[in-house]
C-alpha positions as CSV (number, residue, x, y, z in Angstrom):
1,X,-0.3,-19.6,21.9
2,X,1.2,-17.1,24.8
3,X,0.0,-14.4,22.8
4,X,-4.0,-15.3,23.5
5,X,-3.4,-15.7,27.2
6,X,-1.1,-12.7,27.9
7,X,-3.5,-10.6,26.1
8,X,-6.3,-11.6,28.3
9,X,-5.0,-10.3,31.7
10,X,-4.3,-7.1,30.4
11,X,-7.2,-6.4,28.1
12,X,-10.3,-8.5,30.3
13,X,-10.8,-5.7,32.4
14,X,-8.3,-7.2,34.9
15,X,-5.0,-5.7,36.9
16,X,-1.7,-5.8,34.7
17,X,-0.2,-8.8,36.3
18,X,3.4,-8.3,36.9
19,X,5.1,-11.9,37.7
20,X,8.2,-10.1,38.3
21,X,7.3,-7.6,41.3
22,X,7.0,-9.5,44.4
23,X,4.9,-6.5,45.7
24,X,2.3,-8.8,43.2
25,X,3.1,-12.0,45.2
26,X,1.7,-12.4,48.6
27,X,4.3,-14.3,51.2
28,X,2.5,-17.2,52.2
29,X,2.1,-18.2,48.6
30,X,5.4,-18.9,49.0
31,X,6.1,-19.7,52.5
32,X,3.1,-21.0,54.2
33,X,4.7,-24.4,54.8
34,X,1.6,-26.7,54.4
35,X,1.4,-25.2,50.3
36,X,-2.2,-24.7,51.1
37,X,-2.2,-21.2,50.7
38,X,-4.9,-19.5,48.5
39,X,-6.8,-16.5,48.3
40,X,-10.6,-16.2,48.1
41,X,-12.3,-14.2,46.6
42,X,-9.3,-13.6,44.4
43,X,-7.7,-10.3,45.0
44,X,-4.6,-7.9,43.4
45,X,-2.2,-10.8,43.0
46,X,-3.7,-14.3,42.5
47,X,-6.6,-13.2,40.1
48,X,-4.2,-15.3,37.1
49,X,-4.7,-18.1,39.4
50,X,-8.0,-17.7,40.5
51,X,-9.5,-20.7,38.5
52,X,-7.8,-22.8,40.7
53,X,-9.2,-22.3,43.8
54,X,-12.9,-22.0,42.7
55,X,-15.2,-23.3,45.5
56,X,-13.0,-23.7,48.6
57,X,-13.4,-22.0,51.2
58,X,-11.8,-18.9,53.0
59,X,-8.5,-19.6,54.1
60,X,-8.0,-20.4,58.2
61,X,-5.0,-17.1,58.7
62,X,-4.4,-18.9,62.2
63,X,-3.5,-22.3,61.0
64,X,-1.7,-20.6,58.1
65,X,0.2,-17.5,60.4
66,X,1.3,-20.5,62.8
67,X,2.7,-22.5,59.5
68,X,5.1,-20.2,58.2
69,X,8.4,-21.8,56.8
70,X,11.0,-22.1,54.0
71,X,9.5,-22.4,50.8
72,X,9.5,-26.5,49.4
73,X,8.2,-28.3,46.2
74,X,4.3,-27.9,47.3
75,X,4.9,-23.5,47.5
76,X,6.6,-23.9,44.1
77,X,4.8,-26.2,42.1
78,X,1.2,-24.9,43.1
79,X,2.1,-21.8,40.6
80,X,5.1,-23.1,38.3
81,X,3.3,-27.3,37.7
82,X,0.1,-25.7,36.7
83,X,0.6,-23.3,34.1
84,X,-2.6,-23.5,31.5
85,X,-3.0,-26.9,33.5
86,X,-1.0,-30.1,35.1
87,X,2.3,-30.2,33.1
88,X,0.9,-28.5,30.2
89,X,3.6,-26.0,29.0
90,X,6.6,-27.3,29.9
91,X,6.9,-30.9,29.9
92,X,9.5,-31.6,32.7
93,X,7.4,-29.7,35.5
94,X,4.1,-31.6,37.0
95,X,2.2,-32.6,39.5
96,X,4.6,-36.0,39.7
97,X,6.8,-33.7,41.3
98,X,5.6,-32.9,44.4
99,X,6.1,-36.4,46.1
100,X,8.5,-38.3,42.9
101,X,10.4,-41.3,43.3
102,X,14.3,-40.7,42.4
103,X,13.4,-42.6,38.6
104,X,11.6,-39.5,38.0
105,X,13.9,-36.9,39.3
106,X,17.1,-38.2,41.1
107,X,17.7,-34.8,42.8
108,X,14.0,-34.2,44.0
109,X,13.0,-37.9,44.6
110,X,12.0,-38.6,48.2
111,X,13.8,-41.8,48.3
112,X,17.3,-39.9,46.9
113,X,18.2,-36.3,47.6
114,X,14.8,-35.0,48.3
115,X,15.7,-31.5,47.3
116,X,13.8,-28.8,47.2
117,X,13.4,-26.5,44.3
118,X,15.6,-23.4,46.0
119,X,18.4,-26.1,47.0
120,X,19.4,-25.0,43.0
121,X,17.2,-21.9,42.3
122,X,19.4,-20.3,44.5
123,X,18.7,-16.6,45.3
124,X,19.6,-13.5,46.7
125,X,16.8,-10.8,47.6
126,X,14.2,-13.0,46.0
127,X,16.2,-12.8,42.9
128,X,16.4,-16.4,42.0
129,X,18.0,-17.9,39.5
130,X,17.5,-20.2,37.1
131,X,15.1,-17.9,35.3
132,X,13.8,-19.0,31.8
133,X,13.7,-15.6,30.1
134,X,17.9,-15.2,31.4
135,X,19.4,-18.6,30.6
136,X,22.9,-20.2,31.2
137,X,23.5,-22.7,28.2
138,X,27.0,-22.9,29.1
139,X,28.4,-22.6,32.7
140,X,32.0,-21.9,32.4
141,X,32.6,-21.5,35.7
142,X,31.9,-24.6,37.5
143,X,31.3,-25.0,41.1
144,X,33.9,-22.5,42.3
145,X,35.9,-22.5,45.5
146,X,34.9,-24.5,48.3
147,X,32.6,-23.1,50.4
148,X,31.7,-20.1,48.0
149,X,28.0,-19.9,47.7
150,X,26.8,-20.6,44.3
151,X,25.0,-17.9,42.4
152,X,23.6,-20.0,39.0
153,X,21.5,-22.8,38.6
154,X,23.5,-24.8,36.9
155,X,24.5,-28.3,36.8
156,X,28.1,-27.2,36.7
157,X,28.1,-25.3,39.7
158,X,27.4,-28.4,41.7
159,X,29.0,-31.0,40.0
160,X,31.5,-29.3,38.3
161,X,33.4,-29.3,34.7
162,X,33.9,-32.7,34.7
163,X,32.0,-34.3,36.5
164,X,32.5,-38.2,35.7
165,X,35.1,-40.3,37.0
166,X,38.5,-40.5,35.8
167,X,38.4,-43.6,34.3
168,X,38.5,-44.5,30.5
169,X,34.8,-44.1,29.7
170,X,34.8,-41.5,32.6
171,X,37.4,-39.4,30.6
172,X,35.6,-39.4,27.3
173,X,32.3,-38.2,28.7
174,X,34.2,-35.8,30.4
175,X,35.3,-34.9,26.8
176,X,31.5,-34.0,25.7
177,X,30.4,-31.4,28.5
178,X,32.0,-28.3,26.4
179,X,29.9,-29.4,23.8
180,X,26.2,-31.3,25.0
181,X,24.5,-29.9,28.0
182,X,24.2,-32.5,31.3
183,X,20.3,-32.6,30.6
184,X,20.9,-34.0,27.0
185,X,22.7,-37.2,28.6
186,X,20.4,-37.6,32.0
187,X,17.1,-36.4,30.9
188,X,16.7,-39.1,28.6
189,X,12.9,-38.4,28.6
190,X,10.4,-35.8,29.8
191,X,6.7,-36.0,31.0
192,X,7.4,-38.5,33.6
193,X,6.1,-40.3,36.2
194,X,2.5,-40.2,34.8
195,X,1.8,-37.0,34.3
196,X,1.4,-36.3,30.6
197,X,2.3,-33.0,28.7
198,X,0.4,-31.2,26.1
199,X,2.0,-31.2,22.9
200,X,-0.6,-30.3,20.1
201,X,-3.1,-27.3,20.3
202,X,-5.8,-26.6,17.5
203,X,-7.6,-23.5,17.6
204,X,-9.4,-24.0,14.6
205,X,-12.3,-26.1,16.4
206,X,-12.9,-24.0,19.0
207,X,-16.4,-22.7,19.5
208,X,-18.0,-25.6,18.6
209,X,-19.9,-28.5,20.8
210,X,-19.0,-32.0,19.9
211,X,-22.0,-34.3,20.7
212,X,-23.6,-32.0,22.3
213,X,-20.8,-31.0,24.5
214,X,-18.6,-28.2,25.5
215,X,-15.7,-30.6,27.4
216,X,-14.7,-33.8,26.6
217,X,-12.5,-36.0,29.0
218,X,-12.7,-39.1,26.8
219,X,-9.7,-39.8,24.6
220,X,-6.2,-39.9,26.7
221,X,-5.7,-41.5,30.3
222,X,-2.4,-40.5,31.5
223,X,-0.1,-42.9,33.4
224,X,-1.8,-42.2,37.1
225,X,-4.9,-43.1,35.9
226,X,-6.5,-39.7,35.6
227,X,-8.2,-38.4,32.4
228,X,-7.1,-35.5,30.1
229,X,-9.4,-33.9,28.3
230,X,-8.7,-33.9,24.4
231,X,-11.3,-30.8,23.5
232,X,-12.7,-27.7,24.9
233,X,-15.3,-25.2,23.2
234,X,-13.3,-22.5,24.2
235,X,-9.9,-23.7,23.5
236,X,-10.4,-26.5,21.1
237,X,-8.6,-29.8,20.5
238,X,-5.4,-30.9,22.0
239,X,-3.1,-33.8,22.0
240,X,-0.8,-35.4,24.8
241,X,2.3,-37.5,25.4
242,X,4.2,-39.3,28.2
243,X,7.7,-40.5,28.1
244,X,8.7,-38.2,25.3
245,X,11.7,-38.1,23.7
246,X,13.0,-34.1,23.7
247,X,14.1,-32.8,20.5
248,X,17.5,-31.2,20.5
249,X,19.3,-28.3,18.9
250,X,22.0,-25.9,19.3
251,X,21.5,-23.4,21.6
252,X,23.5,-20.1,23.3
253,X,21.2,-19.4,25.9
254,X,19.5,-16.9,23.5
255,X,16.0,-17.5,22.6
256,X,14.6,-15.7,19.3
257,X,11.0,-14.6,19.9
258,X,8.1,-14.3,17.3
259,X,6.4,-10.7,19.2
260,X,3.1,-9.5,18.0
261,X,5.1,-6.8,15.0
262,X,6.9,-9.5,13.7
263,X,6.1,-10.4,10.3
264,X,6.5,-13.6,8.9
265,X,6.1,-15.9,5.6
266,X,3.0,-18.4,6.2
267,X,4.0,-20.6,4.1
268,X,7.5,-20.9,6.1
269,X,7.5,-22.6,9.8
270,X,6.9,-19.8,12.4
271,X,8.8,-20.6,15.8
272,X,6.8,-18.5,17.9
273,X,10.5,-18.8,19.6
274,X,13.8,-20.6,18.9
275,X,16.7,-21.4,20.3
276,X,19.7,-19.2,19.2
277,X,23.2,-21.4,18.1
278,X,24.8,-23.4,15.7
279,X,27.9,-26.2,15.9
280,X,30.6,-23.5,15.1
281,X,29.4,-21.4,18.0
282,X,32.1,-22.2,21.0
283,X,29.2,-20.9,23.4
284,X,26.5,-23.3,22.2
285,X,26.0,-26.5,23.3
286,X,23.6,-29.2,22.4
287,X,20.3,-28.9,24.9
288,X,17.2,-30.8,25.0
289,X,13.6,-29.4,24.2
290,X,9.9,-29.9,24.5
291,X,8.4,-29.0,21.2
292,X,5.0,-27.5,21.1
293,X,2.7,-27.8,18.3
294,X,-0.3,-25.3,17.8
295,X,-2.3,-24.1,15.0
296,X,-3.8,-20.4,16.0
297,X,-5.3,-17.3,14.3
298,X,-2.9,-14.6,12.4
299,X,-3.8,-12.0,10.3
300,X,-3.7,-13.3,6.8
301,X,-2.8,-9.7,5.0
302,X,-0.5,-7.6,7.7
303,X,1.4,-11.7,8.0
304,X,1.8,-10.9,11.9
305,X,-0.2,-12.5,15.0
306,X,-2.6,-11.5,16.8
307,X,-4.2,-11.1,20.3
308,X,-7.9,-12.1,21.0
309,X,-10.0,-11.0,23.7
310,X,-10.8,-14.1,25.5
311,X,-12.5,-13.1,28.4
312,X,-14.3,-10.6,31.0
313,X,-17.3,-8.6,31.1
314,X,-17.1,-7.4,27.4
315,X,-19.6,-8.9,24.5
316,X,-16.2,-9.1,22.8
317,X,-15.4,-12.0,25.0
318,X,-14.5,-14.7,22.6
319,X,-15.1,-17.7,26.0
320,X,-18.7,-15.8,25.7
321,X,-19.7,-15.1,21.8
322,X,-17.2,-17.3,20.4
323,X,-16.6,-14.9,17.5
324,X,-12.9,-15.0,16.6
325,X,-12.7,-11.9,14.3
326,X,-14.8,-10.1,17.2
327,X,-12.6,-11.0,19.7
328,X,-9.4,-10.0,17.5
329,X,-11.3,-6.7,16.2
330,X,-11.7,-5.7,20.0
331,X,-8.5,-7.1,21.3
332,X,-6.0,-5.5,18.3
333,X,-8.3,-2.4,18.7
334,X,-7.4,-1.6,22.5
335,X,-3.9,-2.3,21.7
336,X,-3.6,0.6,19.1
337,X,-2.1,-2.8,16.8
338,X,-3.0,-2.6,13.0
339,X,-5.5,-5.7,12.0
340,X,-6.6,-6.3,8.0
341,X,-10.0,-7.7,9.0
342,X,-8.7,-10.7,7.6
343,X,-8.0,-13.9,10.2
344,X,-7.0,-17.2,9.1
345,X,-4.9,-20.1,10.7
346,X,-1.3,-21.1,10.8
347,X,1.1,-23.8,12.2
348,X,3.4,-22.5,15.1
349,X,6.0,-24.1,17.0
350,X,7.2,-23.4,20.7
351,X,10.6,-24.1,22.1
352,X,10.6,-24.8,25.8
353,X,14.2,-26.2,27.3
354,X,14.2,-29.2,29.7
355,X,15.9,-28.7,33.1
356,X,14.3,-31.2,35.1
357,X,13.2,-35.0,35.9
358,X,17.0,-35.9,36.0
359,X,17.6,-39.5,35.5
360,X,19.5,-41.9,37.6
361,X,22.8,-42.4,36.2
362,X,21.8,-45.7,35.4
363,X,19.3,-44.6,33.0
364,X,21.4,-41.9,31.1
365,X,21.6,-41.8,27.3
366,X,23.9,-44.7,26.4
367,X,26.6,-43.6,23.5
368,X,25.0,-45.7,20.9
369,X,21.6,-43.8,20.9
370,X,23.3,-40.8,19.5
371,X,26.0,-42.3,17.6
372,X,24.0,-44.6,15.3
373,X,22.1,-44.0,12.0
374,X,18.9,-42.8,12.9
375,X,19.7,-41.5,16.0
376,X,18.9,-38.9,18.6
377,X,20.7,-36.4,16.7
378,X,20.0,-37.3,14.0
379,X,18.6,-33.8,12.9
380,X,21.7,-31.7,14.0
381,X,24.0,-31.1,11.3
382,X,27.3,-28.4,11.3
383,X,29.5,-31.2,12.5
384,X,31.2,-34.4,12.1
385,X,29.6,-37.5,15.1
386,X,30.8,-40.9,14.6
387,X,29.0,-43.5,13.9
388,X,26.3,-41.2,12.7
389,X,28.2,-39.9,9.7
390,X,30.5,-40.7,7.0
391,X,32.4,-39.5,4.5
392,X,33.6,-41.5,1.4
393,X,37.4,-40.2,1.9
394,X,37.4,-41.3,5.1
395,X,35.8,-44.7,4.7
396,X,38.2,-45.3,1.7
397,X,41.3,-44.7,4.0
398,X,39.5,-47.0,6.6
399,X,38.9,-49.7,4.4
400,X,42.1,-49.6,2.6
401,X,43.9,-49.4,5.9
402,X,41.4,-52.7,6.8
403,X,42.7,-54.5,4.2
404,X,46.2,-53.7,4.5
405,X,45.9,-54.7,8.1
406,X,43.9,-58.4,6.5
407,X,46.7,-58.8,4.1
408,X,49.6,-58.2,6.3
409,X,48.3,-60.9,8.9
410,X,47.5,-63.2,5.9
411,X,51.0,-62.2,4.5
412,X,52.7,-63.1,7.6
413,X,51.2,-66.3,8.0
414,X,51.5,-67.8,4.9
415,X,55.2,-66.9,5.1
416,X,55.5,-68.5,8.8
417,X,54.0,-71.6,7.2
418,X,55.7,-71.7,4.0
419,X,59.1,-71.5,6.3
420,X,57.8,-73.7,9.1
421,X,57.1,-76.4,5.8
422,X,60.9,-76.0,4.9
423,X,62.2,-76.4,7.9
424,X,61.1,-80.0,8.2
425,X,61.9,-80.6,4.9
């Protein structure tokens, strides 16, 4: 899925768009207060987001000049809640956001904290933190010193290594935190708040009109009201969800990418990335996840992916002829990347971790959820969770230990009576 988009920008005749130079972001963007800010026509910097502001009108640099601030939710979210479309990619960052209620995200909800997003992307330089491509799994540090700055984004460095009350349930949970990340507990669910996420994405129909048309909005209304649509020509079919439950797994921080020279079985699941960990790794701790679904093109001989041409000014244009092998022939071609000829389709899966729409406390994962049969973690295995598990050793010590206890109590009694009896004999 990244690998069609990415190879667009630098093969569709376009600027090599480099997200990390901020000679490639223009200040307003981020701190023209009103979050109205746009370009038009697009120019070096904004042609990624170009699509978005199709049809408005030149910008007013007075009214904009004379609105200059700190950055807030609406500078933030105009880039980072609309990547490929409104809470597509990551699940846990939408359009809900920009005005939420404190059920969808207790830190940014404007009846709670009302953060805004640099209150914890803290930064130095405009190097912020928090970055998905450098992640902190495991914050060992905690919140530091009184009146030390922070330098991570972290829950930890606010609310510190233990963060519950000392109290008897308090203690316990305290217990978990070297082991489950905070998000596991309070980010009981993602797509919140009525913005759905995308969580299925089929290649294979692309190109192709269905009943006629080219777009289809029909299919799944999302919680506000509003429409998704569930095909495009020149993406094909997709799927959404609300109120998803993440999927979880062990994970180090470390992320373990599929690139364009890997080469892979077919016939084996393909993570196009996954997270790096496992139960017996003191640096890993159980984390939450979106997992996306898409079937895309590969080449079926070399076993590696591949990048298509999507658009520009080129006949090659797949969005234009709707050719796949044309549009991988041109796009593998101007890479210098080795291509069979040969395309076909394969299931891949994307790993994206869940940071945000933090629950009120109220609404946390209660204990039984994970420790039951069938539970949330259910799939994790490497260690021993009660309730979840059992082993027939242990159960045959508990169960004679039971019926020790049962026959001691019985024992006792029947001895109290049978003495009790002589007594008024």
């Amino acid at each position: 899925m990244c690998a069609q988009c990415h190879a667009g920008y630098n093969l569709a005749d376009m600027d090599t768009f480099d997200f990390g130079n901020q000679e490639n972001i223009d200040c307003l963007i981020c701190h023209e207060s009103t979050g109205e800010y746009y370009k038009t026509p697009p120019t070096k910097g904004n042609k990624a987001c170009a699509v978005m502001f199709e049809g408005k009108p030149p910008i007013g640099w007075t009214e904009a000049a004379q609105s200059v601030g700190l950055s807030s939710r609406s500078n933030c979210g105009t880039c980072h809640f609309f990547g490929g479309g409104d809470n597509v990619k990551h699940g846990d960052l939408s359009s809900a956001l920009f005005h939420p209620t404190r059920e969808v995200d207790v830190h940014m909800g404007e009846d709670g904290e009302n953060f805004s997003c640099v209150i914890c992307h803290v930064g130095r330089g405009h190097e912020w933190s928090g970055s998905r491509y450098e992640m902190l799994a495991k914050d060992d540090a905690g919140a530091g010193k009184p009146g030390f700055p922070r330098t991570t984004a972290s829950c930890e460095s606010c609310h510190g290594l233990a963060p519950h009350p000392l109290t008897l349930t308090g203690v316990k949970m305290n217990d978990h935190t070297d082991r489950l990340a905070c998000e596991t507990c309070h980010i009981p669910t993602f797509a919140r708040g009525g913005v759905a996420t995308k969580v299925d994405w089929d290649w294979r129909t692309a190109g192709k009109l269905k009943n006629g048309e080219g777009f289809r909005l029909e299919g799944y209304t999302q919680g506000d009201g509003k429409h998704r649509h569930t095909y495009n020509s020149i993406k094909g079919d997709f799927k959404y969800d609300e109120n998803v439950v993440p999927t979880y797994a062990w994970f180090d921080g470390v992320m373990n990418y599929t690139t364009i020279d890997t080469v892979f079985d077919p016939n084996e699941t393909v993570n196009i990335n996954a997270p790096q960990g496992s139960a017996s790794d003191p640096d890993s701790r159980i984390w939450p996840f979106k997992v996306m679904h898409t079937v895309q093109p590969y080449d079926k001989v070399n076993n590696t992916l591949v990048y298509m041409q999507l658009w520009g000014d080129s006949e090659d244009a797949f969005w234009g002829n709707y050719d796949f092998d044309r549009s991988i022939k041109a796009a593998m071609g101007r890479e210098n990347l080795p291509y069979s000829g040969e395309f076909d389709f394969l299931d891949t899966y994307s790993y994206w971790p869940i940071n945000h729409m933090v629950a009120p406390k109220e609404d946390a994962v209660a204990c039984q959820e994970c420790h039951a049969k069938e539970g949330r973690l259910n799939d994790l295995d490497g260690f021993y969770m009660p309730g979840r598990d059992s082993n027939k050793w242990l159960d045959f010590i508990g169960i004679l230990a039971l019926a020790g206890t049962l026959l001691g109590v019985l024992g006792h009694g029947a001895i109290r009576a049978l003495m009790s009896a002589r007594r008024k004999g």
